[in-house]
C-alpha positions as CSV (number, residue, x, y, z in Angstrom):
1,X,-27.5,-87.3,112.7
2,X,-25.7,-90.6,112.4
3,X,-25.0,-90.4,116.4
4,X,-28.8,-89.6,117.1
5,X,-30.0,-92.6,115.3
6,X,-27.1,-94.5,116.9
7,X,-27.9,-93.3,120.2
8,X,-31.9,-94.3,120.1
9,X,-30.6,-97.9,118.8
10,X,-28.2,-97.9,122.0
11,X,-31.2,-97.6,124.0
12,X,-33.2,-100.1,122.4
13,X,-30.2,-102.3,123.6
14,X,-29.7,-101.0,126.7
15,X,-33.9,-101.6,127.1
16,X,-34.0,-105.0,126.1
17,X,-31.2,-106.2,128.5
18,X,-33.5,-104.9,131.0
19,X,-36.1,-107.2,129.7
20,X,-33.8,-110.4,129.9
21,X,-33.3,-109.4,133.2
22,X,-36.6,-108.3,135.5
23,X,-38.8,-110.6,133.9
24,X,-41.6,-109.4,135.9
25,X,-41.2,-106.2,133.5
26,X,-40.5,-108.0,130.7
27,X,-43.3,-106.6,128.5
28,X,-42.9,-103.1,129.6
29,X,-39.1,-103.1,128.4
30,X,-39.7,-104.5,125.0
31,X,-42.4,-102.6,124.6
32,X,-40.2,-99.2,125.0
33,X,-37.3,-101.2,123.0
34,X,-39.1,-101.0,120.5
35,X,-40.3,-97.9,120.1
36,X,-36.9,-96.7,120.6
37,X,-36.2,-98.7,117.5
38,X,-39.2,-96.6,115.9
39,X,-37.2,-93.7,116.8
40,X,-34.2,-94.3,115.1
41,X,-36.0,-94.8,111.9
42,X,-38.1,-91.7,112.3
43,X,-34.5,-89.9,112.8
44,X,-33.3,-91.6,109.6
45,X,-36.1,-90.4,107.8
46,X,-35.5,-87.3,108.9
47,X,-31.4,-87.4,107.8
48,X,-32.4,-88.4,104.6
49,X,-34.4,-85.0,104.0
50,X,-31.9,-83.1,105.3
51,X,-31.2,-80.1,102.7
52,X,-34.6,-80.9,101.1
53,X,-38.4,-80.2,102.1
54,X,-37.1,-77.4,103.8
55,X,-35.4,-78.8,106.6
56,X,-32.3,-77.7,107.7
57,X,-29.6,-78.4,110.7
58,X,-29.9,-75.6,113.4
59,X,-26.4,-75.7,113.9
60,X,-26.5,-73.1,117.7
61,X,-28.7,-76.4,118.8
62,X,-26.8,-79.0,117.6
63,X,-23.8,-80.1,119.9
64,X,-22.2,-83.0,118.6
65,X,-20.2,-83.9,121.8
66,X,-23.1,-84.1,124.1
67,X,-24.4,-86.3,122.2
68,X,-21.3,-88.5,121.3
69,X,-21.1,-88.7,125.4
70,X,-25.1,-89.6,125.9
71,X,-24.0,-92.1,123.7
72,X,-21.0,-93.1,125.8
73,X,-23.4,-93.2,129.1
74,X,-25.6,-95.3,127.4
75,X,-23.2,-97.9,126.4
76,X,-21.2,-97.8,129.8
77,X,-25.2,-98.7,131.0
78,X,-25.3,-101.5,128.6
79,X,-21.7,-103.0,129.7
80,X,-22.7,-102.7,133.3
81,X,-25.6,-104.9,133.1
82,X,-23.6,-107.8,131.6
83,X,-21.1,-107.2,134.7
84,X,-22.9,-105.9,137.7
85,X,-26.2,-107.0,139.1
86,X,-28.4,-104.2,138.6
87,X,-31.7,-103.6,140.9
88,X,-34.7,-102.7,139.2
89,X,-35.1,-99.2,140.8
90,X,-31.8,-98.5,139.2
91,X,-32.6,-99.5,136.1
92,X,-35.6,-97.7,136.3
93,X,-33.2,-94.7,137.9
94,X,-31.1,-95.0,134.7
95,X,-33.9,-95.1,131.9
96,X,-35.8,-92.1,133.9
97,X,-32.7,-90.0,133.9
98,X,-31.6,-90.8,129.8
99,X,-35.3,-90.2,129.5
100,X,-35.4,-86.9,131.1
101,X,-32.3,-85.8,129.7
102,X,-33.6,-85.8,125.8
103,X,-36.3,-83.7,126.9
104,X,-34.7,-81.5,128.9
105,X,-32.4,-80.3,126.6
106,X,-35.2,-80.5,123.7
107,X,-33.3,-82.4,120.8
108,X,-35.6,-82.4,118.7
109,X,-35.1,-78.6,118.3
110,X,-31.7,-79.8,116.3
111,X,-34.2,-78.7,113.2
112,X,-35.8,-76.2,111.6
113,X,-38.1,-76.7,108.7
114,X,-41.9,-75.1,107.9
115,X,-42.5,-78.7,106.4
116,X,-45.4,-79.7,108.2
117,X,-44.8,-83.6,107.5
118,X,-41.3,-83.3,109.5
119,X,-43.0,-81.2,112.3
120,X,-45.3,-84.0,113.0
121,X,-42.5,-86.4,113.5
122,X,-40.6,-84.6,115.6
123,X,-43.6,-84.1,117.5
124,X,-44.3,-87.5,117.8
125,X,-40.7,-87.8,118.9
126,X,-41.0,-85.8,121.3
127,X,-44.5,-86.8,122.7
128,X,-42.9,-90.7,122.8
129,X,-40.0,-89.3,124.9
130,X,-42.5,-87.8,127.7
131,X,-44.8,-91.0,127.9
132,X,-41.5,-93.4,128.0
133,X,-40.5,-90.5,131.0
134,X,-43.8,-90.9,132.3
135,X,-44.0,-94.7,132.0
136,X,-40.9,-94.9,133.5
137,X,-41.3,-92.8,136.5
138,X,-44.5,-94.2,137.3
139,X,-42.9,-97.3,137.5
140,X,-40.0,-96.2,139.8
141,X,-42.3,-95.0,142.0
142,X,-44.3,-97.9,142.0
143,X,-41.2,-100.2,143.0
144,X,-39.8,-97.2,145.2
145,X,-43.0,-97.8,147.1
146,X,-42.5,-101.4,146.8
147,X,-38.5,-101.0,148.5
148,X,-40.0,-98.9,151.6
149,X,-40.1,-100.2,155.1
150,X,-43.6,-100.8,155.9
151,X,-44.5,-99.3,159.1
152,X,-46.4,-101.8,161.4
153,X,-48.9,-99.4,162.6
154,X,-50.1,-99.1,159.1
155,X,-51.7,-102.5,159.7
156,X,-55.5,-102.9,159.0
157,X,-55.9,-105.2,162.0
């Protein structure tokens, strides 16, 4: 649990450095920074209740060394950025892949419980996961579009 939360506040970091950077997305990566900080706490609220309300660890769902290495990718993202010059498409690459990831393999099926209270946040964890994917791909299409070639013959004149 301790790796989850630590893993959400990784992004938050990884997030904001993107803000410092493209400052013409500034907003848009503090925004998801934050929320990102939103999800740690939900996940801490969560760890606290563990063993009570109901809720227990499905331990067949819970693989502790994929998430100890999404960890590890997400800080090796973090370091970059203060070494490399990133592009914004590939910051956008990176966020829509972590993004992805999470929902792809479902991690917020690490629980069981019947407690309706703890169903609605991971829920809500989950349904912020697919609008930071969607947010996020919608933008890397937008600046995809942005990197093209424009064709000449596509002129209105």
């Amino acid at each position: 649990m301790k790796n989850l939360i630590e893993n959400e506040e990784l992004l938050s970091i990884l997030y904001k450095k993107y803000s410092d950077i493209f400052k013409s997305d500034t907003q848009f990566w503090i925004e998801i920074s934050k929320d990102e900080i939103v999800h740690a706490s939900w996940i801490s609220e969560l760890d606290n209740k563990i063993g009570k309300d109901g809720i227990i660890i499905n331990d067949d769902r819970f693989q502790i060394e994929a998430i100890i290495n999404f960890g590890k990718y997400v800080q090796q993202n973090i370091d970059a950025v203060d070494i490399e010059t990133i592009s914004p498409i590939n910051a956008l690459s990176i966020a829509m892949d972590i993004e992805n990831s999470m929902l792809e393999r479902d991690i917020f099926k690490i629980y069981e419980t019947d407690n309706d209270e703890l169903k609605a946040v991971l829920n809500k964890l989950k349904k912020s996961t697919e609008i930071h994917y969607s947010e996020v791909k919608q933008r890397w299409e937008e600046e995809r579009g942005n990197s093209l070639p424009h064709n000449s013959n596509d002129s209105p004149v």
